[in-house]
C-alpha positions in Angstrom: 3.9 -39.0 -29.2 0.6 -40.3 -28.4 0.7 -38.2 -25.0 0.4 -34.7 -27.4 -2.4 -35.6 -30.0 -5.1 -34.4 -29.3 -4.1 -31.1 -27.8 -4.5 -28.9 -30.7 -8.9 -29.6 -30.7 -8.5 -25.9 -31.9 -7.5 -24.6 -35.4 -6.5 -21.3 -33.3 -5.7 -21.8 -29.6 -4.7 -18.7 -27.8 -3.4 -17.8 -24.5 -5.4 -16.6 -21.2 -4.9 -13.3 -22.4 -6.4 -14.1 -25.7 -3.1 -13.9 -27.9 -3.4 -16.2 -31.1 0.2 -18.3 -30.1 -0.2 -19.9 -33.3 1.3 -16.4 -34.8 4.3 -16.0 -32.8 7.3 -17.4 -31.9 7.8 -21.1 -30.2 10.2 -19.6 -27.7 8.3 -16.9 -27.0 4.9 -18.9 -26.7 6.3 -21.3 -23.8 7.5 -18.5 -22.3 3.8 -17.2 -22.1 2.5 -20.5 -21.2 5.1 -20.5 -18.1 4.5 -16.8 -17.1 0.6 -18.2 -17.0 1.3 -21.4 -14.6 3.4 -18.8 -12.7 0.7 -16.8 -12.2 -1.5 -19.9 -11.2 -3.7 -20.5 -13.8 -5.3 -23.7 -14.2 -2.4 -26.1 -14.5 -3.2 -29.0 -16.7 -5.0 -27.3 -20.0 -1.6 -24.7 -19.8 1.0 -27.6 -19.6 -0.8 -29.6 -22.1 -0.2 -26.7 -24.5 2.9 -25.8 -23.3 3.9 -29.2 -24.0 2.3 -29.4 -27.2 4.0 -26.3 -28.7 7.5 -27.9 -26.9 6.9 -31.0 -29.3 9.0 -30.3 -31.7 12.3 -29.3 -29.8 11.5 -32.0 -26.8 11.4 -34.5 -29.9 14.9 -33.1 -30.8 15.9 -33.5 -27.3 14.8 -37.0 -26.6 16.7 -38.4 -29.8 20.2 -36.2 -29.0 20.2 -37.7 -25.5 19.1 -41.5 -27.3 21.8 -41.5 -30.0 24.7 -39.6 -28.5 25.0 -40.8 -25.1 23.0 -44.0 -25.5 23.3 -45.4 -28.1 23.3 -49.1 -27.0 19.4 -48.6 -25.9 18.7 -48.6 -29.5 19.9 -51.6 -30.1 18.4 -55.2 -28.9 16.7 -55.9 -26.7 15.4 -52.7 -25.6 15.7 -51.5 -30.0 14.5 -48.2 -27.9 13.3 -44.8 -30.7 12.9 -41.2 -30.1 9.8 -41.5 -30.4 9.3 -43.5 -27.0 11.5 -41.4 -25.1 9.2 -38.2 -26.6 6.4 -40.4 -24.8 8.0 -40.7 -21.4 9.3 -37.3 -20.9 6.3 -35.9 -21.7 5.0 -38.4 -18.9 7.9 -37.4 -16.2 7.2 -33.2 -17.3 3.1 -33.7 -16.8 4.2 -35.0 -13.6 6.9 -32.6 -12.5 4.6 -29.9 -13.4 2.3 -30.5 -11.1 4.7 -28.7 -8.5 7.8 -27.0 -10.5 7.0 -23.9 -12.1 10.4 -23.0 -13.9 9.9 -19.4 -14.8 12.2 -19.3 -18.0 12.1 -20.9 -21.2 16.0 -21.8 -20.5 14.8 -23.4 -16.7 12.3 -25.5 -18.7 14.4 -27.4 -21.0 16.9 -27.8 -18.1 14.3 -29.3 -16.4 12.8 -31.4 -19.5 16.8 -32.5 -19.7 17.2 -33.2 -16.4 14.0 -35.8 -16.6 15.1 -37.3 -19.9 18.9 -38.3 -18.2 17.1 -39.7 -15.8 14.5 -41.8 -17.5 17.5 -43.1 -19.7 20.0 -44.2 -16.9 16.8 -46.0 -15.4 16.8 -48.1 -18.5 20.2 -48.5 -18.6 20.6 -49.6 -14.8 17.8 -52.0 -15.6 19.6 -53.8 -18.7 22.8 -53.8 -16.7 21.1 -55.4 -13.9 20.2 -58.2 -16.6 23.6 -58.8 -18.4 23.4 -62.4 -18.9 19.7 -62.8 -20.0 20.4 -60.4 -22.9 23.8 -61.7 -23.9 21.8 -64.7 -24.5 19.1 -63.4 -26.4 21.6 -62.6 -28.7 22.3 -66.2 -30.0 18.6 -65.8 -31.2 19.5 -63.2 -33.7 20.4 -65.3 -36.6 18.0 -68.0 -36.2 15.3 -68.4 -38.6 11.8 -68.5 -38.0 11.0 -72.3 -37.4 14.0 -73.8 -37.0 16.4 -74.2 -34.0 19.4 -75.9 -35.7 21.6 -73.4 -35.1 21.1 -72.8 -31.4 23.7 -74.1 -28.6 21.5 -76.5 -26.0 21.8 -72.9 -23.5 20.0 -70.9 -26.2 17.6 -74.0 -27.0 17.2 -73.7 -22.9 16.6 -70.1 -23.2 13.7 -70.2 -26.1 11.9 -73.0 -23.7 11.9 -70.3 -20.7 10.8 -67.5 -23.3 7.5 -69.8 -23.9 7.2 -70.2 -20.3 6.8 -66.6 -19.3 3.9 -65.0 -19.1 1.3 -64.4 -22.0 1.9 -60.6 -22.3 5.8 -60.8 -21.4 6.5 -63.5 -24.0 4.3 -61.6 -26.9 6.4 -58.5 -26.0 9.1 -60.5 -26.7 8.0 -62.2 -29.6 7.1 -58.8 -31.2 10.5 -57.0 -30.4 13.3 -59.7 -29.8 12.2 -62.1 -32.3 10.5 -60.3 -34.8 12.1 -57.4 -34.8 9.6 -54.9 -34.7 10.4 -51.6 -32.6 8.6 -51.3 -29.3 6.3 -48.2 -30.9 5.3 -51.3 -34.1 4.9 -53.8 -30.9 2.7 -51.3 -29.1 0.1 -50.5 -32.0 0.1 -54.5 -32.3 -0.7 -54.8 -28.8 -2.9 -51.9 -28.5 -1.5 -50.6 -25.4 1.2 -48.0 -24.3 5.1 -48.1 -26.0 5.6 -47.6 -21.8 3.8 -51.0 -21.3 5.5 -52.8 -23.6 8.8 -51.2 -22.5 7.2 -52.3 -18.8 6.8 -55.9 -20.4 10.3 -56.4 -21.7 11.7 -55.1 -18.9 9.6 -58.2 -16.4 10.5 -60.9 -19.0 14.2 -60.2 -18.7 14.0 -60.2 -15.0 12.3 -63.0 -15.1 14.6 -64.8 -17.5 17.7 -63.4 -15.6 16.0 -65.4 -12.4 15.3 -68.4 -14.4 18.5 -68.1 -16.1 20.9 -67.3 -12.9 22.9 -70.3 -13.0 24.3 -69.7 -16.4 26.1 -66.4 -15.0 29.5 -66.9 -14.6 29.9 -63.9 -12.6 28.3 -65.1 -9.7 31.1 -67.3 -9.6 33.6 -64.7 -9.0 31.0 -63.4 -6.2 30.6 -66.9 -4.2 
């Protein structure tokens, strides 16, 4: 949610017209803030509080598109939260802002839906592109820190091209694959973005899935 701190810098923000929003209703608040863009006020300070005062039900809309019709992107490799997706549709929304005005409080959360499918078939296409890498990383899950006695020779292969990728794609990895941690704990460790270390993952698995390509007995079937 790092995209919404910050927005409330006053104890009592009010509207163009000088309303306290604080007092009234969420619904009826965004539907002020989108009467306001409508009427062209300056766009950015009015979607950053439109936003911000949408926190709450976008949060509940990020994790009822996650668990119900994703689940698997919660799961390794990706271990994706609500919390992340919160941070990219807010990211998609400041974008499609910039032209869409949806005039009703009903058109906004279409759109905010539409965005949030989209952002999650995006990841899904990319770890379906990468079937093979990630079926391997799961002979990792039961190894112990240190020790490699219970890894096949292909998952013995597979830690050797982990600590040949790149410096910021293998600590991405180390953080969320090996250790554990979710991208948002990998992220704080990193001090960058959950989006760059989602960005990360996503180019170590590529990468593996290149390095890896001969293993995949579906191009098999293809040749």
């Amino acid at each position: 949610m790092g995209h919404l701190q910050g927005y409330n810098d006053h104890a009592v923000p009010t509207s163009s017209s000088g309303v306290a929003v604080t007092e009234q209703p969420t619904t009826a608040v965004i539907q002020q803030y989108l009467v306001e863009l409508a009427e062209g006020a300056p766009a950015e300070p009015v979607v950053r509080a439109l936003l911000d005062r949408a926190a709450r039900r976008l949060h509940q809309l990020s994790a009822a598109h996650l668990h119900r019709s994703y689940p698997r992107l919660t799961r390794p490799p990706l271990n994706l939260q609500s919390d992340e997706m919160l941070g990219a549709l807010v990211e998609r929304l400041i974008k499609a802002l910039r032209e869409a005005r949806p005039t009703t409080v009903r058109q906004f959360f279409a759109l905010a839906s539409q965005h949030m499918r989209w952002e999650l078939n995006d990841l899904a296409r990319r770890l379906d592109q990468q079937p093979r890498a990630v079926e391997l990383l799961d002979e990792l899950a039961p190894m112990s820190p240190g020790s490699d006695s219970s890894l096949t020779p292909t998952g013995r292969r597979l830690i050797d091209r982990i600590e040949a990728l790149p410096v910021e794609e293998r600590e991405a990895f180390d953080l969320v694959r090996i250790q554990g941690m979710t991208q948002a704990e990998a992220a704080e460790i990193m001090g960058v973005s959950t989006k760059t270390v989602r960005r990360r993952l996503a180019s170590g698995l590529r990468l593996l899935t290149e390095s890896l390509g001969d293993l995949d007995p579906s191009k098999d079937h293809k040749e």
